[in-house]
Every structure is written in C-alpha cells, then in structure tokens.
C-alpha positions as CSV (number, residue, x, y, z in Angstrom):
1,X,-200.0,-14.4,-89.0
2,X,-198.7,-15.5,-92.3
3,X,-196.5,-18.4,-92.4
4,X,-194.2,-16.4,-95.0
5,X,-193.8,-13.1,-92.8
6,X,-193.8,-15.7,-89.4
7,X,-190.4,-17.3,-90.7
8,X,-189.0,-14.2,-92.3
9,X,-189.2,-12.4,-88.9
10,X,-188.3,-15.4,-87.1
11,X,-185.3,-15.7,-89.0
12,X,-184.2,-11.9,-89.3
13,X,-184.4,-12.1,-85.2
14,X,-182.2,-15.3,-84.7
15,X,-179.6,-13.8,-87.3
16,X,-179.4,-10.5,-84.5
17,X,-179.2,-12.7,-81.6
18,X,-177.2,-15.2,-82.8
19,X,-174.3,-11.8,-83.9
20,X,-174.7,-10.4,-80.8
21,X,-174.6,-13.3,-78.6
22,X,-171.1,-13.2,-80.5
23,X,-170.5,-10.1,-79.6
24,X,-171.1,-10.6,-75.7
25,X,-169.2,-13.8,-75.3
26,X,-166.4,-12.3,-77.5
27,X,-166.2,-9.1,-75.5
28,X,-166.1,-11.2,-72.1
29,X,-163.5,-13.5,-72.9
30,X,-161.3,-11.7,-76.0
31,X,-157.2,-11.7,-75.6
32,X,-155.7,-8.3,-75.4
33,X,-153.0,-9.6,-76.9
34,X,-154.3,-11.4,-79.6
35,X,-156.9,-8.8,-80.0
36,X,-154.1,-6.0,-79.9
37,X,-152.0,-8.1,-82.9
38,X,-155.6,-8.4,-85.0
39,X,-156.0,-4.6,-84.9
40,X,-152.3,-4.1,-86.1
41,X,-152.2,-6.5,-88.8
42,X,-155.1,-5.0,-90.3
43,X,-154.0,-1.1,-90.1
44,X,-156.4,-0.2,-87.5
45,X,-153.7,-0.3,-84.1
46,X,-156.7,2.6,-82.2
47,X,-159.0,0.2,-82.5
48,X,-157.4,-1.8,-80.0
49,X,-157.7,1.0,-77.2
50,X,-161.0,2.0,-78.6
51,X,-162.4,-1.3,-77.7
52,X,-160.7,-1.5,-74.2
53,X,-161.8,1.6,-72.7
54,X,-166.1,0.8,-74.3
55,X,-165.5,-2.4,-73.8
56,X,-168.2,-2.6,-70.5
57,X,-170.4,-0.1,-71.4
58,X,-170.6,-1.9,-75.3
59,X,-171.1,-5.3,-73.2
60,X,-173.8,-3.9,-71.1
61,X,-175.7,-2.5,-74.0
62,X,-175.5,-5.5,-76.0
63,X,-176.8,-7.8,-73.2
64,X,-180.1,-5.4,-72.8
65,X,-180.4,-5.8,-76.9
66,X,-179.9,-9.2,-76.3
67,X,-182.8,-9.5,-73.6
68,X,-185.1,-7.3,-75.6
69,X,-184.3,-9.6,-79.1
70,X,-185.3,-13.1,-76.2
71,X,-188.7,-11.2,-75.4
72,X,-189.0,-10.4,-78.9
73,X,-189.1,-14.3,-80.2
74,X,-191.1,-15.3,-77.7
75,X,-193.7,-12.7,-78.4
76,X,-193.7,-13.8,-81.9
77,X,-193.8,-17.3,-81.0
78,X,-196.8,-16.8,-78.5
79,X,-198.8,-14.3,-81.5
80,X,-198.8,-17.6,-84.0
81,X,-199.6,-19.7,-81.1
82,X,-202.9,-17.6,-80.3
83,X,-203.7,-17.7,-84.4
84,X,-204.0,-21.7,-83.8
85,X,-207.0,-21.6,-82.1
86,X,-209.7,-23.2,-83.8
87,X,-213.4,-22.6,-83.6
88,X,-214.0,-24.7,-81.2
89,X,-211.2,-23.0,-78.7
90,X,-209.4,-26.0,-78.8
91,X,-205.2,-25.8,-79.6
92,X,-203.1,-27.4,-82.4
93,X,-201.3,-28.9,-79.7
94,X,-199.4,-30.8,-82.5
95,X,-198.0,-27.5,-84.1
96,X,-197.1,-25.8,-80.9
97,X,-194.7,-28.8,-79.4
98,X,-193.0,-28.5,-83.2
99,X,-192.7,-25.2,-82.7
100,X,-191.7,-25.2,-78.6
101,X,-189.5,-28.3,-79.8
102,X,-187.7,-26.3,-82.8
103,X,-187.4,-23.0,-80.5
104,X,-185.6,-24.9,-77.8
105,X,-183.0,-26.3,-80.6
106,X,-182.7,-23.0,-81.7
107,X,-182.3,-21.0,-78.9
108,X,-179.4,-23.6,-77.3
109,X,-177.5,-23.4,-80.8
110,X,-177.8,-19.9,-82.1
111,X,-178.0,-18.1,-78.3
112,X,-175.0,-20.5,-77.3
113,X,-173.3,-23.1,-78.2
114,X,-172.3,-21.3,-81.8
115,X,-171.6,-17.6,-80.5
116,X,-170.0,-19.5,-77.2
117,X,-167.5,-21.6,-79.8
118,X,-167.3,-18.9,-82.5
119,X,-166.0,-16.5,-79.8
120,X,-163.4,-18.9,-78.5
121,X,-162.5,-19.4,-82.6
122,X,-162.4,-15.9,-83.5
123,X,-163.7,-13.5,-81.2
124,X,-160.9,-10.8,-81.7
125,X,-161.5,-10.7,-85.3
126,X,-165.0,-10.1,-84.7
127,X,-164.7,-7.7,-82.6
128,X,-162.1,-5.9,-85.0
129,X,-164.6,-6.5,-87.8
130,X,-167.7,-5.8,-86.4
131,X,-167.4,-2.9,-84.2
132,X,-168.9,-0.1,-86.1
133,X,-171.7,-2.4,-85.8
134,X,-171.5,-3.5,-82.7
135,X,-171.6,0.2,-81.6
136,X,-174.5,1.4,-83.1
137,X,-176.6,-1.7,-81.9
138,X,-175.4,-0.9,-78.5
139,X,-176.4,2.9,-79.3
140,X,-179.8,1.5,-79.3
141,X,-179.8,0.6,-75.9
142,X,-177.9,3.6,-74.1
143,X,-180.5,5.5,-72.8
144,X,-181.3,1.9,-70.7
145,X,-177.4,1.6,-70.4
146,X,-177.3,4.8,-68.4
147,X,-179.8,3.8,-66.5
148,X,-178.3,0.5,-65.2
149,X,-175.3,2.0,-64.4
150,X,-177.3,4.9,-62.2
151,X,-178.4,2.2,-60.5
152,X,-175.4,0.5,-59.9
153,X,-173.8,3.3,-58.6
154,X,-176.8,4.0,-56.5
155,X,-176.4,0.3,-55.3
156,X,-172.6,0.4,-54.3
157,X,-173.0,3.5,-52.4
158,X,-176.0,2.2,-50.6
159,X,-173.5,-0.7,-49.4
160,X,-170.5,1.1,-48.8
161,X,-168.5,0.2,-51.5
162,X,-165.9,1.7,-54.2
163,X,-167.6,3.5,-57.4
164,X,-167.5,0.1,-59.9
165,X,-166.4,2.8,-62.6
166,X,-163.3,4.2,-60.4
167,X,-160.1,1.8,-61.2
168,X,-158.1,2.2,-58.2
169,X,-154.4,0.9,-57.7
170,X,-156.0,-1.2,-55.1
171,X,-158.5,-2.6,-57.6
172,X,-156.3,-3.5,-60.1
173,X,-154.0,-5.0,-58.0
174,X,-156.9,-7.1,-56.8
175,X,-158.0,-8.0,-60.2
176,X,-154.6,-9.1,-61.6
177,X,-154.1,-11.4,-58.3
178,X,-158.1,-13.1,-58.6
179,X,-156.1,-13.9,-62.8
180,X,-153.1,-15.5,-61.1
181,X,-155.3,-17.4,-58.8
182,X,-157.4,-18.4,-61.9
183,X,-154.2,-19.2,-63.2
184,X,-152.8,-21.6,-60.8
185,X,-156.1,-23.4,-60.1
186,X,-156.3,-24.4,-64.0
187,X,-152.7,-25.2,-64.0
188,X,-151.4,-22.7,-66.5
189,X,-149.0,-20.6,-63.6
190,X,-146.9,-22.1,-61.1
191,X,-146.9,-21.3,-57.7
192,X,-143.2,-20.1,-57.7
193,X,-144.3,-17.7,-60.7
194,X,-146.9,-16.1,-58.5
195,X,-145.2,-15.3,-55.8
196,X,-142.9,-13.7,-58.0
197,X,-145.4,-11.4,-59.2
198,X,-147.0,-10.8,-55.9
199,X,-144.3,-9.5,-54.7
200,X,-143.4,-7.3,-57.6
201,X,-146.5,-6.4,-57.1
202,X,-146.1,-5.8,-53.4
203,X,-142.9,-3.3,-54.5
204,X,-144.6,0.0,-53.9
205,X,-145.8,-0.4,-51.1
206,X,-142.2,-1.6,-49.3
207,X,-139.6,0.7,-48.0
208,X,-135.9,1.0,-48.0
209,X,-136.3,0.2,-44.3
210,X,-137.7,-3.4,-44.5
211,X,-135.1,-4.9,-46.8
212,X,-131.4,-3.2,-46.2
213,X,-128.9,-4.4,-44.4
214,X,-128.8,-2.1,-40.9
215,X,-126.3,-0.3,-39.6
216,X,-125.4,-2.8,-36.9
217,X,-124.6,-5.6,-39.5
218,X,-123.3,-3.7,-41.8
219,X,-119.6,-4.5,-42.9
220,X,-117.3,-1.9,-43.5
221,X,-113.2,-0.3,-43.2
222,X,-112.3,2.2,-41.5
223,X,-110.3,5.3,-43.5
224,X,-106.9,4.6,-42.2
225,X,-106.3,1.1,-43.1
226,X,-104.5,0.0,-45.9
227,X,-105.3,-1.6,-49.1
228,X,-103.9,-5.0,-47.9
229,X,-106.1,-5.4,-45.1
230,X,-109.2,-3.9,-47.7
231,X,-108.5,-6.6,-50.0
232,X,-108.3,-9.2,-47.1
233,X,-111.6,-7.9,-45.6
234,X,-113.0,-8.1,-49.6
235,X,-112.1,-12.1,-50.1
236,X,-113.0,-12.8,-46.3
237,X,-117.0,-11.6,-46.9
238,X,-117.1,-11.8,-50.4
239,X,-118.8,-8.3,-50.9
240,X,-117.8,-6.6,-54.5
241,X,-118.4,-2.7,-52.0
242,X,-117.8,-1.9,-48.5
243,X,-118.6,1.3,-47.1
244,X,-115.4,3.6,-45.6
245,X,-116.0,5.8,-42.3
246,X,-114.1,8.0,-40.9
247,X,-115.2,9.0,-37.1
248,X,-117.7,6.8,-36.9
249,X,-120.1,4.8,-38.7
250,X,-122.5,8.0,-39.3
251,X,-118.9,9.7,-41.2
252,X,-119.2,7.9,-44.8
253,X,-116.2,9.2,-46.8
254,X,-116.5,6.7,-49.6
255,X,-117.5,3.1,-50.8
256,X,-115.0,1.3,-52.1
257,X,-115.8,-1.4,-54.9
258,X,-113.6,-4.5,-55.2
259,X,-113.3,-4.3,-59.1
260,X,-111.3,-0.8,-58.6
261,X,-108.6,-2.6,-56.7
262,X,-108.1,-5.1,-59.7
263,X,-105.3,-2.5,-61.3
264,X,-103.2,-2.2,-58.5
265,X,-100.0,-4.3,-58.2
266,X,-99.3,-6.9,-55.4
267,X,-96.7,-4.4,-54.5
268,X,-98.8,-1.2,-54.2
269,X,-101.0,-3.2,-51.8
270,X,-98.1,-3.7,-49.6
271,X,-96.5,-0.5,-49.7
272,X,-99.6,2.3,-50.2
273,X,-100.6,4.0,-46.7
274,X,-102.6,6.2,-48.6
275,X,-106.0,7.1,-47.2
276,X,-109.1,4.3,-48.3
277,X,-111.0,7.4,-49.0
278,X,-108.4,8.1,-51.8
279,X,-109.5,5.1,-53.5
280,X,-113.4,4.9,-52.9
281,X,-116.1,6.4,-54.6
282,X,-118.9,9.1,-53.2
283,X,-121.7,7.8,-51.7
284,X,-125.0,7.7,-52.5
285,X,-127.4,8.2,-50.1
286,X,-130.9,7.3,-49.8
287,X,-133.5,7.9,-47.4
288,X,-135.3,5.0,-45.6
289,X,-138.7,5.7,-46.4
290,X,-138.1,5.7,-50.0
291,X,-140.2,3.1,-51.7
292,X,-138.8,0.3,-53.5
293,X,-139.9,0.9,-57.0
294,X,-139.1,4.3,-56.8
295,X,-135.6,3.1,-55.5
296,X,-135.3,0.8,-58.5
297,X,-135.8,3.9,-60.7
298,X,-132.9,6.0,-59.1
299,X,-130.7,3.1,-59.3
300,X,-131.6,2.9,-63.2
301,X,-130.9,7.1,-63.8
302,X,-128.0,7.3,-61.7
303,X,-126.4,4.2,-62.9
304,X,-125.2,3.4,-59.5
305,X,-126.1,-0.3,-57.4
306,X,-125.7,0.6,-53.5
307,X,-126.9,3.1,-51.6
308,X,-126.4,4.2,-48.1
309,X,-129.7,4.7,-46.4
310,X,-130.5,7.7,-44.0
311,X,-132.6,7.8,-41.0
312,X,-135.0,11.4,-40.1
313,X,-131.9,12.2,-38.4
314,X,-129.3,12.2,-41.1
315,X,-127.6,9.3,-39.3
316,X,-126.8,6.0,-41.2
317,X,-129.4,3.6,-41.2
318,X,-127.8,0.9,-43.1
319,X,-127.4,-0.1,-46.6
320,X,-129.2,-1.4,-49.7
321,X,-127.9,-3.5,-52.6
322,X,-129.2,-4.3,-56.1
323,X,-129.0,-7.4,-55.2
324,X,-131.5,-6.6,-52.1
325,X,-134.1,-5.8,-54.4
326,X,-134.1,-9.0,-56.2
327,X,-133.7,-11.0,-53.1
328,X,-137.2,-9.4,-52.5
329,X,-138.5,-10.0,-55.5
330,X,-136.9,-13.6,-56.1
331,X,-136.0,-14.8,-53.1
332,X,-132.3,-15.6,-51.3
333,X,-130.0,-15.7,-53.9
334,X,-126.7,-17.8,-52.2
335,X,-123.7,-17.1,-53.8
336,X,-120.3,-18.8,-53.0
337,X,-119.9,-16.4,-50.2
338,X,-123.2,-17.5,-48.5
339,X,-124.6,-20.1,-46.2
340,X,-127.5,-22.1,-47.9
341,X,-131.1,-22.7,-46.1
342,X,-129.3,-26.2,-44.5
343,X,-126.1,-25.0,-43.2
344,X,-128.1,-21.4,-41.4
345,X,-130.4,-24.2,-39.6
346,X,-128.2,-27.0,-38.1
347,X,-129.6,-29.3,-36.7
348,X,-127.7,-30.8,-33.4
349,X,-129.8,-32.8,-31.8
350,X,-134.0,-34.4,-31.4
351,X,-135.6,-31.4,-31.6
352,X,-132.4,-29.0,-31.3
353,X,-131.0,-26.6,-33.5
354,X,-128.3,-23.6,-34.0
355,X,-129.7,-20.8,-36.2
356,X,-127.8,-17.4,-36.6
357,X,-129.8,-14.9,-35.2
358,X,-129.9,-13.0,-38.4
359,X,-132.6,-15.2,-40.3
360,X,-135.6,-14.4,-41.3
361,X,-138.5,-15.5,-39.2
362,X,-140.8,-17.4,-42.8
363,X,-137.5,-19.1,-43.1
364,X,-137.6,-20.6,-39.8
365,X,-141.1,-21.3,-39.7
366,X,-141.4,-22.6,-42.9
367,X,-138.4,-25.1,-42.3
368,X,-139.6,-25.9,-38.7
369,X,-143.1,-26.0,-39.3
370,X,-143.4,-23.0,-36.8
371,X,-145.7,-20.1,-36.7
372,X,-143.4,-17.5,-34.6
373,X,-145.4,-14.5,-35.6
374,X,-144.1,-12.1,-37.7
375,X,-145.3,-8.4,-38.3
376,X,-143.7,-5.0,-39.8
377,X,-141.5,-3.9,-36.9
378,X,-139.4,-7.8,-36.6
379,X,-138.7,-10.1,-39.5
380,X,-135.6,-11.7,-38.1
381,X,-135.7,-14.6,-35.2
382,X,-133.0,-12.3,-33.1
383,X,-135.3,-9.6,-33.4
384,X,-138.3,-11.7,-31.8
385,X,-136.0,-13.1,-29.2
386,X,-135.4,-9.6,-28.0
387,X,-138.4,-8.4,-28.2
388,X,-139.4,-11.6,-26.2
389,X,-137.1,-10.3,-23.4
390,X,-137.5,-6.5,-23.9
391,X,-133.2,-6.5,-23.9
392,X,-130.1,-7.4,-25.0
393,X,-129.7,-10.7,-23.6
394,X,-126.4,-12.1,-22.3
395,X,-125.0,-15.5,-24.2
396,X,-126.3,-18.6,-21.7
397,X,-130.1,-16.9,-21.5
398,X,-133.2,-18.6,-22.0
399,X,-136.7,-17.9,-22.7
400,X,-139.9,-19.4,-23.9
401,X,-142.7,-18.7,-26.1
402,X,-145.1,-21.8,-26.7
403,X,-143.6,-25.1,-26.9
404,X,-140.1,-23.8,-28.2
405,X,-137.2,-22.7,-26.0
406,X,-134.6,-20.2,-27.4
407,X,-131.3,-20.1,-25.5
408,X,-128.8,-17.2,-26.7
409,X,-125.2,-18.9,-27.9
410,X,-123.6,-15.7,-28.7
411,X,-124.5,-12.0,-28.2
412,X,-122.5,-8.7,-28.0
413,X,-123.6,-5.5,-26.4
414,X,-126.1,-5.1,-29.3
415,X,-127.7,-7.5,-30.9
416,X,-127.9,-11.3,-30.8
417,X,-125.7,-12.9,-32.9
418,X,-126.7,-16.9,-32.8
419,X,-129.3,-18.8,-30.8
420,X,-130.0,-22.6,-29.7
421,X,-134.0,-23.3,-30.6
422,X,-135.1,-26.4,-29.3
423,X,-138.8,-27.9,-29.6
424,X,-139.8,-28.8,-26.1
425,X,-142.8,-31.0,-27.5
426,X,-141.6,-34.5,-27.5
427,X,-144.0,-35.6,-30.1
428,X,-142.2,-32.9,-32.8
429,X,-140.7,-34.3,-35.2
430,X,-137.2,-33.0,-36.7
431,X,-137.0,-31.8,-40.3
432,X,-134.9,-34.5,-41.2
433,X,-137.2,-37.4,-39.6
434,X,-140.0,-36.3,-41.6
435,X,-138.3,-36.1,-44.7
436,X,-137.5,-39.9,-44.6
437,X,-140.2,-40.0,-43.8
C-alpha cells in the first residue's frame, strides 16, 4: 500500500472516530439543562426536544459506526502489515511494533481520553452543533439499529420483562430514584433532600385515608354553643378551623375558621347565642380514596385548605389539612401548639416510657431502636396495641409482643389514648444512656 494513501486513510478514519467518540460520550452524559440553555441561546430551543426524544436511537447508531470505523483501522493496519513481508517471508518486525506502538497511543487519545474530556468540556454544544451531522452518520447505521433493537425486544420478552422502549410511571420513577442514589453516594444530595423527594414522589400513590386526622380524634363544637366557648376551644388546641355538627359528628353544618372571629368585639362574644353555623363556612368534602396529588390540585382550584373526608357510606371519615400534606411530604412540622419528638416519648424510668397512643409507629421505632412492624392498615402504636389484643382494652391492661411490654394508661370506650412501653430486655439501653454515650 502506498505510504501517502496509508496515512491519508489512516488519518481521515481517526478524524471520524475521534467526532463520534464525541458524540457517544456527549450523548451519555450531556445536561438537559445546560443542553436546553445552549439550544436557546443560539435560536434553535426544538433542538433541545429533538435531541431528547433520538437521543438512544442516535447513541445506538453511532456506537455500531463506531465499531465498524475500530474494524476498519485495524484492517488497514493488518493490509500494510501483510505488504511488509519480504522475499524471504520474514517480517519488518521493527516497522510493525512502531506501528502497533503508535496505534495503541492513538486509539487511547483520540477513542478516549480526548472525546471522554471534550464531552465533559463541551458536550452540549456539540451536540447543538453537530447534530445534522450526527444524524446522518447515524442514518448510516439504521438498518443495523433496527435490528438491535428487534433483538432487544425479542430479548426482554424472552425474560419477562417490560418493553425497554415503553416509559412507564413505574420506570421513571425507578430511574429518577437510581439519580438520587447516585446522588447521595457522590455526596452531591443529602439524605434529608431525598427523602423529600421520595415521598413527593410517593404522592400518587397515597390516599386521603392514610394521612387525615379520623373521625374519632377529630376536634370539633357542637352548633349550639356560643362564640365564647368557640374561641376558648380555638386558644386551648390551637387549630386556626374546627369543624361544627349538628346531630352528630356525620351532621357537618359548617367549619368555622379562627381568623373570622377576629372582627367581633369582646362583648359580642359574651352576649351572641346565635347559632355557630351562623358564623362558619360550608364544608368541603372529600372522599377518602382520593389521591394526594389530585387532592393537592382541588385544594389549589378551589382555593380552600381543609376538607372533610367521606367514607363509601357518606359518613364522616375524618379530616385533612394543608398542613397534612406537607407533614407528609416534610415531615412533623411542631408548632407552638404541639408536643415535640421529646416531650410525646417521656421517658420515666430504665427502660420505661409514656407515649400517647396517637404516635406514629417510625417514630417510635426510630427513637427506641424498635422494629414494631408497620403496614397499610396501622401506622399509630395505639393502633398496634389493639390490634395486639383484637379490643378496646381497659386502662391497667397489659400485653406483649417480643421483649417489649405495653401497659394501657388511659383508654375510653374507643380508642387508646396513652400507653406505658417498657423494654423488658435488661441489656437495652435507654435513649438517653446511649446518647451520652
């Protein structure tokens, strides 16, 4: 082969790899943000979808081109070695470890460490620049890009699995959480940011249900009290709504809001026997199943904050806040109305402790170092207690589960209202003694 045309070619074919080694890295590991803003700023803002929605199939093809332009080179490569025999059948040994040598250097530089760092430097405008290109190289390939992808289908339907071209809910989901992971591992996310989005995440797929307050702790006035003992019940819990009934908790005339009551006088409280329905507003009503997000949306349209939520019956469930929502979202938010993490689990003794039945079951585990299990039917610890005994219990009862003891403190006809939990392994240590610990 002459030397001239060996080189020319050689070159011409490490110029190709070495743009569309660019290409793949840039398309695996371009910013849609960054890419998004490059598009804009140069007047082309479809670009930036155009490249989203070809971006695997463009990938794909490029990879093929780039594995056809690798056999290429070394066919070259091999072609001038076999023009090096002599006469005698001996090789230029001598020649071909310059070559192998400079092939090597050229391969690890122009195949990957440039198009690797150029992509990192400016992928998006590359891939803003040289798209047309880009495409029609990858046109190329496309019979052998359909192709792969037959078989790839062919592949995950042999093992069961979801078409890899069909981007379910479930698959993005999945997808976003394997980024936060990423995320957190290198340091970039913290772990309180995560569960954030997890559970914003989680949204649609929780009901009204799992996070209102139900009927039986719900706080409310009846319709015939006055506005003195509504204003007293309003500073004693520290609510800015309480619902009104009328017969019976399942009779909701009205919520009443706190801020309305701001305009009346110290003597209208005292002397107006007027009706609480008079002064409330009309419910709105909600029905449990309703999903969160979709909650969050009515809330937004119909400007409103609280709704009371419905059972399949029509009966009154309970009731769901704004402030619900983003308890779910961000966690407890304590106000100056509520009793912190410390003051809900009091500790009285080695191993002892008074918790109102009312907490949630992660919150006691995660302060005890527990694992009382926790499903979709009971999230509080009064809930698992009565479960446990398949009753109301009476206040004085005890029962076990594992090496904890749960004795009921107080208790109506209904539910459980506060509970002793004492750890009946001696070597347990307390919260507090491992803290100082």
């Amino acid at each position: 082969m002459n030397d001239q045309l060996y080189w020319g070619l050689c070159q011409l074919l490490w110029l190709f790899l070495f743009l569309i080694s660019w290409g793949c890295y840039s398309l695996r590991d371009f910013s849609r943000s960054r890419l998004e803003e490059v598009c804009e700023k140069r007047g082309r803002p479809d670009r930036f979808g155009v490249i989203l929605r070809l971006n695997a199939s463009i990938l794909l093809g490029l990879e093929i081109l780039k594995a056809a332009l690798w056999v290429t080179l070394v066919s070259v490569i091999l072609r001038r070695w076999s023009l090096d025999w002599d006469d005698a059948g001996t090789m230029a040994w001598l020649e071909i470890i310059k070559d192998l040598g400079l092939f090597i250097i050229l391969a690890v530089c122009f195949g990957v460490v440039i198009p690797w760092g150029m992509s990192r430097v400016a992928g998006e405008q590359f891939l803003d620049s040289m798209w047309p290109f880009l495409r029609i190289v990858a046109a190329l390939s496309g019979p052998l890009v359909d192709l792969s992808n037959r078989f790839d289908r062919m592949l995950h339907r042999i093992a069961g699995l979801e078409d890899p071209e069909s981007h379910s809910a479930a698959t993005i989901t999945e997808e976003i959480r394997s980024v936060m992971e990423e995320g957190e591992r290198e340091g970039l996310l913290e772990e309180k940011a995560i569960s954030m989005i997890d559970r914003v995440m989680d949204l649609p797929e929780v009901d009204v249900a799992d996070i209102m307050t139900p009927r039986t702790s719900m706080v409310v006035l009846e319709n015939d009290e006055t506005l003195a003992a509504a204003r007293e019940l309003f500073i004693k819990v520290g609510h800015s709504r309480i619902p009104v009934i009328g017969d019976g908790i399942d009779d909701i005339v009205g919520v009443l809001y706190a801020k309305d009551l701001l305009k009346y006088s110290v003597a209208e409280f005292a002397h107006n026997r007027e009706p609480l329905a008079t002064f409330a507003r009309k419910p709105f009503y909600v029905p449990e199943t309703m999903r969160i997000n979709k909650l969050l949306e009515v809330f937004k349209i119909e400007r409103v904050h609280a709704a009371v939520v419905l059972d399949e019956y029509g009966g009154v469930a309970g009731m769901i806040t704004m402030e619900d929502i983003l308890e779910e979202i961000v966690g407890d938010i304590a106000d100056e109305h509520d009793h912190g993490e410390t003051e809900s689990i009091r500790e009285i003794g080695p191993g002892q402790f008074e918790i109102p039945a009312g907490i949630h079951i992660d919150d006691v585990n995660d302060r005890l170092e527990l694992e009382i299990p926790n499903d979709e039917e009971i999230d509080t610890l009064g809930g698992f207690v009565f479960s446990l005994m398949g009753r109301v219990p009476v206040e004085g009862e005890q029962i076990d589960w594992e090496n904890v003891r749960f004795t009921v403190q107080q208790a109506d006809k209904r539910q459980i209202k506060r509970l002793r939990l004492e750890l009946r392994n001696p070597d347990a240590a307390s919260p507090s003694d491992k803290s100082e610990s």
